[in-house]
DRENRO-241441 format. One record per residue (C-alpha): x, y, z; residue number from 1; residue in three letters. Coordinates in Angstrom, 3 decimals, decimal comma, padded with zeros to 6 digits. Example, Ala and Ser with C-alpha at 12.3 -4.5 7.8 and 13.67 -1.06 7.14 Angstrom:
// DRENRO-241441
- u v w n res
- 012,300 -004,500 007,800 1 ala
- 013,670 -001,060 007,140 2 ser
// end
This chain:
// DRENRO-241441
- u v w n res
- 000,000 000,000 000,000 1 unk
- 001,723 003,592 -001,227 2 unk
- 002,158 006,584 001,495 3 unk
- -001,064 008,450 000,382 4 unk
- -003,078 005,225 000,283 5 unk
- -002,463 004,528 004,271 6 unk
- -003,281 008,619 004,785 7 unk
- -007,041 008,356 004,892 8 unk
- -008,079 008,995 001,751 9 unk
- -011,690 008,014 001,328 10 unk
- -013,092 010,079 -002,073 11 unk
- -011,111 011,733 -004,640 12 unk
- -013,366 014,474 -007,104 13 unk
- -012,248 015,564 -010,454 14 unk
- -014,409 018,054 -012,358 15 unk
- -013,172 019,989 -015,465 16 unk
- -015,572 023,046 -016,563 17 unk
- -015,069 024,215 -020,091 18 unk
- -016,626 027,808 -021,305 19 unk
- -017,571 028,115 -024,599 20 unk
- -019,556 031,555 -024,696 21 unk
- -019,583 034,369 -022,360 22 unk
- -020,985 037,704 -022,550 23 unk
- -022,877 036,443 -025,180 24 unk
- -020,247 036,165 -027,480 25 unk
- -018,481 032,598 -028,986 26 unk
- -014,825 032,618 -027,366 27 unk
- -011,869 032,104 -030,172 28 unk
- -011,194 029,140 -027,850 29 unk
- -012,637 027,357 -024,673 30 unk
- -011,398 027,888 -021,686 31 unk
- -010,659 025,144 -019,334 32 unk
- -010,400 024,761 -015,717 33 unk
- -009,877 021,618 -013,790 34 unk
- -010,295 020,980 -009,957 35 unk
- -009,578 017,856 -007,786 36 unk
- -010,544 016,934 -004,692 37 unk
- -009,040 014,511 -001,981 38 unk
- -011,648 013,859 001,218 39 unk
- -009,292 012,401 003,760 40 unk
- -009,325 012,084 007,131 41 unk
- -008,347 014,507 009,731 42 unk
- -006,153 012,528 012,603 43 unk
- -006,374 015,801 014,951 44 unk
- -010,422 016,585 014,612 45 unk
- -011,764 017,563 018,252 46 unk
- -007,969 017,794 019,947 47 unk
- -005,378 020,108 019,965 48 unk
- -001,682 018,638 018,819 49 unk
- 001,039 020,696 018,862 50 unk
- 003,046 019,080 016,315 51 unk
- 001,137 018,936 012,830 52 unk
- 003,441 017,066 010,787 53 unk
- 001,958 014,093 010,063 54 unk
- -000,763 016,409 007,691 55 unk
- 002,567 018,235 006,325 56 unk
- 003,617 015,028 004,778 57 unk
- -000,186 014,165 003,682 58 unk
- -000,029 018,012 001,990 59 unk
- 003,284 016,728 000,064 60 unk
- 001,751 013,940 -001,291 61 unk
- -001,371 015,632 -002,131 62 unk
- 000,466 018,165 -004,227 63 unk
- 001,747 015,256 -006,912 64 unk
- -001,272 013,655 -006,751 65 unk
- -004,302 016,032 -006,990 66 unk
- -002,593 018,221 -009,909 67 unk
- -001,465 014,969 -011,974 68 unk
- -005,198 014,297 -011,831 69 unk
- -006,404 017,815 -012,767 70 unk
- -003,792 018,340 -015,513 71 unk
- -004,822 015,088 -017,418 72 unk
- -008,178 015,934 -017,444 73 unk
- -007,277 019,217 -019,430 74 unk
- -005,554 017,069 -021,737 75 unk
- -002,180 019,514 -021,654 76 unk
- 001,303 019,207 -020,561 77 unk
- 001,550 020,451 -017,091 78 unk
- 004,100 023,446 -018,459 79 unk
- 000,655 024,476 -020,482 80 unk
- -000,749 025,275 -017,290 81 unk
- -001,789 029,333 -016,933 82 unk
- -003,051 029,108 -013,748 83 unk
- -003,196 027,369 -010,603 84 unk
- -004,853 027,816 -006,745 85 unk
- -005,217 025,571 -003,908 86 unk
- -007,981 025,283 -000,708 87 unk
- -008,816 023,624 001,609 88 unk
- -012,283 023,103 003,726 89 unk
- -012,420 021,574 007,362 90 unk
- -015,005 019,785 008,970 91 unk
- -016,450 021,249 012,084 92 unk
- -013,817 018,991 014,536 93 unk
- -011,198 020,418 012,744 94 unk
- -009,230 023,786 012,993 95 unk
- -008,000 025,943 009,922 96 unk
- -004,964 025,335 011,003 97 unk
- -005,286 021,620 010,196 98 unk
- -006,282 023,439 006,373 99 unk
- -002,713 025,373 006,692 100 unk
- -000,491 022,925 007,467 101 unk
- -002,067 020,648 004,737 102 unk
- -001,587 023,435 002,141 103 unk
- 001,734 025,244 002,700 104 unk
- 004,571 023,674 004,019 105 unk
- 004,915 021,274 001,105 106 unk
- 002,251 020,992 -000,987 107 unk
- 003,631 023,485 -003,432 108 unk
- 007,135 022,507 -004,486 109 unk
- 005,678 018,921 -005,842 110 unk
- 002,746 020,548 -007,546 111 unk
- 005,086 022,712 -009,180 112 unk
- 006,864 019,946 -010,030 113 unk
- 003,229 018,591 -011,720 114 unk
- 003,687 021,950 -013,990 115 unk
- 007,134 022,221 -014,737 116 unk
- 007,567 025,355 -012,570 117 unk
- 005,202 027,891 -011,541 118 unk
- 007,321 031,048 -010,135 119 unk
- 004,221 032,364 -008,502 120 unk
- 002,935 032,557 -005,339 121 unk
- 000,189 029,953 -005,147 122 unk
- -003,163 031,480 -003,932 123 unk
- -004,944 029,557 -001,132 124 unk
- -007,565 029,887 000,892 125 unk
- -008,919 027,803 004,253 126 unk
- -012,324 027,256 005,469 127 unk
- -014,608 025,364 008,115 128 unk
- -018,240 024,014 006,981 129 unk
- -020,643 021,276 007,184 130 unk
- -021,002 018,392 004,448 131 unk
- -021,425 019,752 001,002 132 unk
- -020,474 023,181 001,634 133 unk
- -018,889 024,768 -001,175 134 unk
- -015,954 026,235 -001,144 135 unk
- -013,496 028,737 -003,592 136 unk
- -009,844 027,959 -004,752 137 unk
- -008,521 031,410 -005,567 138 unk
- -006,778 031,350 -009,230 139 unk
- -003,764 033,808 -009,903 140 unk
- -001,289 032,867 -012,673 141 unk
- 001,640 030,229 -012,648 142 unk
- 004,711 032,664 -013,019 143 unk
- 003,309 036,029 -012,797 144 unk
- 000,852 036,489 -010,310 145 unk
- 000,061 040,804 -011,767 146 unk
- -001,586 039,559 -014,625 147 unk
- -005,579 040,737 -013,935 148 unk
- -006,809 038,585 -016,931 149 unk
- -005,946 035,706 -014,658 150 unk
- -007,414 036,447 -011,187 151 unk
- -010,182 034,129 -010,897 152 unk
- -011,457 031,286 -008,453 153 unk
- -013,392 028,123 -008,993 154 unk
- -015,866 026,907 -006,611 155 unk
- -016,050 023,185 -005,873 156 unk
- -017,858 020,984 -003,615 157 unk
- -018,796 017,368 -002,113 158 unk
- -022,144 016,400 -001,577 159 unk
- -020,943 014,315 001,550 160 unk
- -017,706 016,038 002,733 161 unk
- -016,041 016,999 004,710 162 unk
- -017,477 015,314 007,687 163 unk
- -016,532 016,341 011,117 164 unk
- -013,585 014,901 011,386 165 unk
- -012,792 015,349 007,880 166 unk
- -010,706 017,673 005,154 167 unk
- -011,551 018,533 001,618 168 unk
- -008,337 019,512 000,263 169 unk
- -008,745 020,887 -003,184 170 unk
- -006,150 022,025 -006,106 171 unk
- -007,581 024,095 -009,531 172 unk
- -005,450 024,554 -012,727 173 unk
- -006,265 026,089 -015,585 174 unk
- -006,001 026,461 -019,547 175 unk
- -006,402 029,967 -019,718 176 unk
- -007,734 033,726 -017,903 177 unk
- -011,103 034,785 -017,378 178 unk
- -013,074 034,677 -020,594 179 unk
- -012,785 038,145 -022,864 180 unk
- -010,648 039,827 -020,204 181 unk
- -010,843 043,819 -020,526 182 unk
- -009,880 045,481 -017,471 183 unk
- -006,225 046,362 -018,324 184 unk
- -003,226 045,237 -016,407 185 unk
- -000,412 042,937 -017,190 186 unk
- -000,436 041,337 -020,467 187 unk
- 000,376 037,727 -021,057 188 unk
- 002,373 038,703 -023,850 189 unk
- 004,624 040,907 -021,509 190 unk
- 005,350 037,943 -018,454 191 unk
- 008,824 037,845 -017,633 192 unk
- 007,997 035,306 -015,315 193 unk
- 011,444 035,189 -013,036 194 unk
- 010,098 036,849 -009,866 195 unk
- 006,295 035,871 -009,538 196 unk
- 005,358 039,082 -009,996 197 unk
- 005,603 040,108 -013,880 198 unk
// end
């Protein structure tokens, strides 16, 4: 049995959403966004532990795992990627800090890995609700995080997570921006892409 399998997975959700029109208008070319979901268990839901690492090392293997899914169901190389976010959502036993320590000390250097890079900042965000709540994973760019046509979010959601003493820990990539951006800002055609930022 691999690491992740003896982690507590029980579900894992993949859902791509593709938009064709917007606005009214045809787009030149769908965009695509992919999210996937892991519903595992939470080993610290109703006590406090000082030491989180065992859900450090469950974040690490979540961040080859989740984006490997999301990227093949876009049906591009992971380098394609434009975009990318994470989240997490805790079930009522749980604290956000269980969410944090799943989703930043080493979640991101494997899902870069997923994407061939990503010099970025990856945007997060932590929550606590009740079975089926949904839930947003902000969107920014891969390698420049000031380009407006990108910031975005895609809500996601399962119907019977998290439980109480569960966590639905969610990654999005994407294909492309915001359909027919037009509010200015950093161009993709002008990404350097060496310090996250432009």
């Amino acid at each position: 049995m691999s690491a992740i399998e003896t982690r507590g997975i029980r579900r894992i959700v993949t859902i791509v959403e593709e938009t064709l029109m917007e606005g009214g208008r045809v787009l030149d070319r769908p965009i695509r966004r992919a999210a996937s979901v892991a519903v595992i268990h939470n080993p610290f839901a109703g006590r406090y532990v000082e030491d989180l690492g065992a859900l450090m090392e469950t974040g690490r293997d979540l961040g080859r795992l989740l984006p490997e899914r999301a990227v093949a169901m876009l049906g591009i190389e992971g380098s394609k990627v434009e975009s990318f976010g994470k989240a997490a959502l805790v079930g009522e036993d749980g604290e956000l800090e269980h969410a944090a320590a799943l989703l930043h000390p080493q979640l991101g250097a494997p899902f870069r890995d997923v994407l061939g890079g990503g010099a970025a900042l990856i945007p997060s965000s932590k929550k606590r609700g009740a079975p089926g709540a949904p839930f947003d994973i902000p969107l920014g760019h891969k390698d420049a995080a000031r380009v407006r046509s990108h910031f975005d979010g895609m809500e996601v959601r399962v119907g019977d997570a998290p439980r109480a003493d569960e966590i639905a820990v969610a990654i999005a990539v994407t294909d492309g921006g915001r359909p027919l951006p037009r509010v200015g800002g950093l161009s993709l055609d002008k990404i350097v892409g060496k310090d996250g930022l432009v």
